[in-house]
C-alpha positions, 0 to 999 in steps of 0.5 A: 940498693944504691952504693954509698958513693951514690948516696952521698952524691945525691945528699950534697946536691940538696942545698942546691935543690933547695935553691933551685928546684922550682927552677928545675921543676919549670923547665922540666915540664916545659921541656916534657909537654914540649916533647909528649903534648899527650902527657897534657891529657892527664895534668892540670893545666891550670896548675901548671900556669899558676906554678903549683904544679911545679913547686909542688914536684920540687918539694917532692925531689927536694924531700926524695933527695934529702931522705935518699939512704932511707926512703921509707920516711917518705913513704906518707908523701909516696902515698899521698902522691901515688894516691893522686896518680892512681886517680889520674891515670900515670902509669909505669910507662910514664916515669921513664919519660919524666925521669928522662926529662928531670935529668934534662932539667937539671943539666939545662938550670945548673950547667957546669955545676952538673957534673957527670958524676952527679948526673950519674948519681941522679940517674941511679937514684932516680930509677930507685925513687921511681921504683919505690912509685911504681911498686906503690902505685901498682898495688893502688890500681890492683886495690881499685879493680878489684874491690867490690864494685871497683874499675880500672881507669875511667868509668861512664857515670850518669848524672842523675841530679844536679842542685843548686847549694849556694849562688856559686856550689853546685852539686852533681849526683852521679850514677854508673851508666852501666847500672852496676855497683859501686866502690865504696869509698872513706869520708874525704875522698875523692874521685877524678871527673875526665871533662872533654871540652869542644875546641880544646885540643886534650882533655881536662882531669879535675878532682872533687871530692865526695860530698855524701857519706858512702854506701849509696847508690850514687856519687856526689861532688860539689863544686864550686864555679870559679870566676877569675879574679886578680887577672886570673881566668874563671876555671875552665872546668868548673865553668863548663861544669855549671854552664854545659853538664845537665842531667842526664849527661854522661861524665867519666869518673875514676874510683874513690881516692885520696889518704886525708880520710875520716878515722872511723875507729877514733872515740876522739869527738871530732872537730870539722874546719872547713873554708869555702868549697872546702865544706865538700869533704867535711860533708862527708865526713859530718853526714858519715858520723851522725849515722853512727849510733855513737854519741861522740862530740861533732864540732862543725866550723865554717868560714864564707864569704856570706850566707849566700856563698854558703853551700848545705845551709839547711842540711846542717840545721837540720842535723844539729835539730836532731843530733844533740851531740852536733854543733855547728858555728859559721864565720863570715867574712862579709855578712849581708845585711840578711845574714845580719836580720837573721843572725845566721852566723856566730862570727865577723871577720876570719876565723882566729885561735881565741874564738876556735878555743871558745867554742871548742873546750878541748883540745883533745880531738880529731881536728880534720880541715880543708880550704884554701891555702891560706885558710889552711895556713893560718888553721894549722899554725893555730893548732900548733900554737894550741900544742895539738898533738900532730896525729890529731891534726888532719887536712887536704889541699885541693890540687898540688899540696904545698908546704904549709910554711910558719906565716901569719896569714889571715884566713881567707874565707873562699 
């Protein structure tokens, strides 16, 4: 427990986190890499340049520092980042080396203005903070091993198939090398795929989520080939993922995770928004529902680029011919003239509040989303435009989750 003093010291520096935490964030992983390079085995690298890496770990010691007299309201956000860390491979052995590098970073950004007495506050709650992560975390690898036909960090899976589901999402059916079972796993999950490039100096962790429903004799991720646009290189991993993993490779995988999960007890009808390669765990979840014997409502909502870009076309078609209770609406952005002669999508343009009302009746559902941030932006703020209850609306980021702020951002459809 911290002693009051210590509470109080922390609380009055978090104006100064609000203003410089991003700051403080950049140079501490500087600072760490610089010190332990092996670290840069288990971070994404491409986060790291793109910033989100950083404003992401902000977010978290700004929310640490401004609920440190009780830590139990963040509990969510441990679990969501422990859950993270599991998958990854962050161990115990670990946080007294960021925590070494965080004191750094904060002294090097606000010089004088970190006092002994705040830097000796931050020392203390640091090793709460870190405890509470630890504690978390250990029961998370503990869950993970233990499970029927669970493992601890990385294990060999073959890829046994490997299709092509639009010009640029490729999905990769994965089975253990070892021939033994696998962990089941919740509708929105996700496991961490290890990828040793030749020439590169570490190696690179990605997390795809799973596209099929549990319960089979294999895994499946789909991901997308991110080509680089607006100066920004194509994705290295992804590449190398299309490009050089065939059938019949091996790749290492880490067990199921993640806490954005389908609610398989609800009675709400669900309503699945997906943007992009976000349709992944939509996937799972929309395949997971129609095997149920219940008829509950199924909305299924998905914005592309065009018909071409759109990944389970026909799978989808096919589950709406033959769940009555299942509708599915696409939006393109960019419809090709086949789109067009083929009437193949219910909207132009981007996905908006007023056409959401339209072709959901009521608001009174499950909504689970995911896409690209500015598609999830603009998804969340309709919903709470729409007054939909908070425990209703459910969503994932792909990498460092940031703060959905209260823009007007259009949708962005990949």
């Amino acid at each position: 427990m911290l002693e009051q003093k210590t509470i109080d010291v922390i609380k009055s520096t978090v104006p100064v986190l609000e203003e410089f935490g991003e700051a403080i964030t950049t140079r501490f992983y500087t600072m760490m890499f610089d010190n332990h390079p092996e670290l840069l085995n288990i971070f994404n690298h491409a986060n790291q340049k793109q910033g989100r890496q950083q404003q992401a770990l902000a977010s978290a010691v700004y929310a640490a520092a401004a609920n440190i007299d009780n830590l139990e309201s963040i509990l969510p956000v441990v679990n969501q980042i422990g859950e993270k860390h599991r998958s990854l491979g962050v161990k115990p052995e670990h946080y007294p080396i960021v925590g070494k590098h965080l004191l750094m970073a904060i002294q090097d950004v606000l010089g004088e203005a970190a006092t002994p007495e705040i830097m000796g506050a931050w020392e203390k709650a640091y090793g709460v903070i870190a405890d509470v992560f630890i504690q978390v975390e250990n029961k998370m690898y503990d869950d993970a091993e233990k499970q029927a036909g669970g493992w601890s960090g990385f294990r060999n899976f073959t890829v046994a198939k490997k299709v092509k589901e639009s010009d640029v999402i490729t999905s990769f059916y994965l089975k253990p090398e070892d021939n033994e079972p696998i962990a089941s796993f919740r509708p929105g999950q996700y496991i961490s795929v290890q990828i040793t490039i030749p020439g590169e100096d570490y190696t690179h962790i990605r997390q795809y989520s799973l596209s099929d429903a549990p319960g089979k004799d294999y895994y499946r991720i789909s991901v997308k080939k991110e080509t680089g646009i607006a100066g920004k290189p194509d994705g290295k991993v992804s590449t190398y993922l299309h490009e050089n993993i065939h059938e019949g490779d091996v790749l290492p995988l880490s067990a199921p995770a993640g806490d954005f999960v389908l609610d398989e007890t609800s009675n709400h009808p669900a309503v699945l928004i997906s943007g992009g390669v976000g349709i992944t765990p939509l996937m799972s979840m929309l395949n997971t529902l129609v095997q149920k014997e219940e008829n509950h409502d199924i909305t299924f909502v998905h914005a592309a680029q065009n018909g071409s870009m759109q990944a389970f076309t026909e799978h989808i078609d096919t589950i709406v011919n033959e769940h009555p209770h299942v509708r599915a609406f696409t939006c393109y952005e960019k419809p090709t003239e086949s789109d067009r002669r083929n009437n193949s999508f219910a909207k132009e343009g981007y996905i908006d509040l007023a056409w959401l009302k339209q072709i959901v009746s009521s608001k009174d559902v499950n909504f689970y989303f995911c896409g690209p941030v500015p598609f999830m932006k603009t998804v969340k703020h309709a919903l709470e435009d729409w007054n939909v209850p908070t425990e209703q609306i459910h969503f994932e980021f792909f990498g460092p989750a940031v703060e959905l702020e209260r823009d007007r951002e259009s949708i962005q459809s990949s």
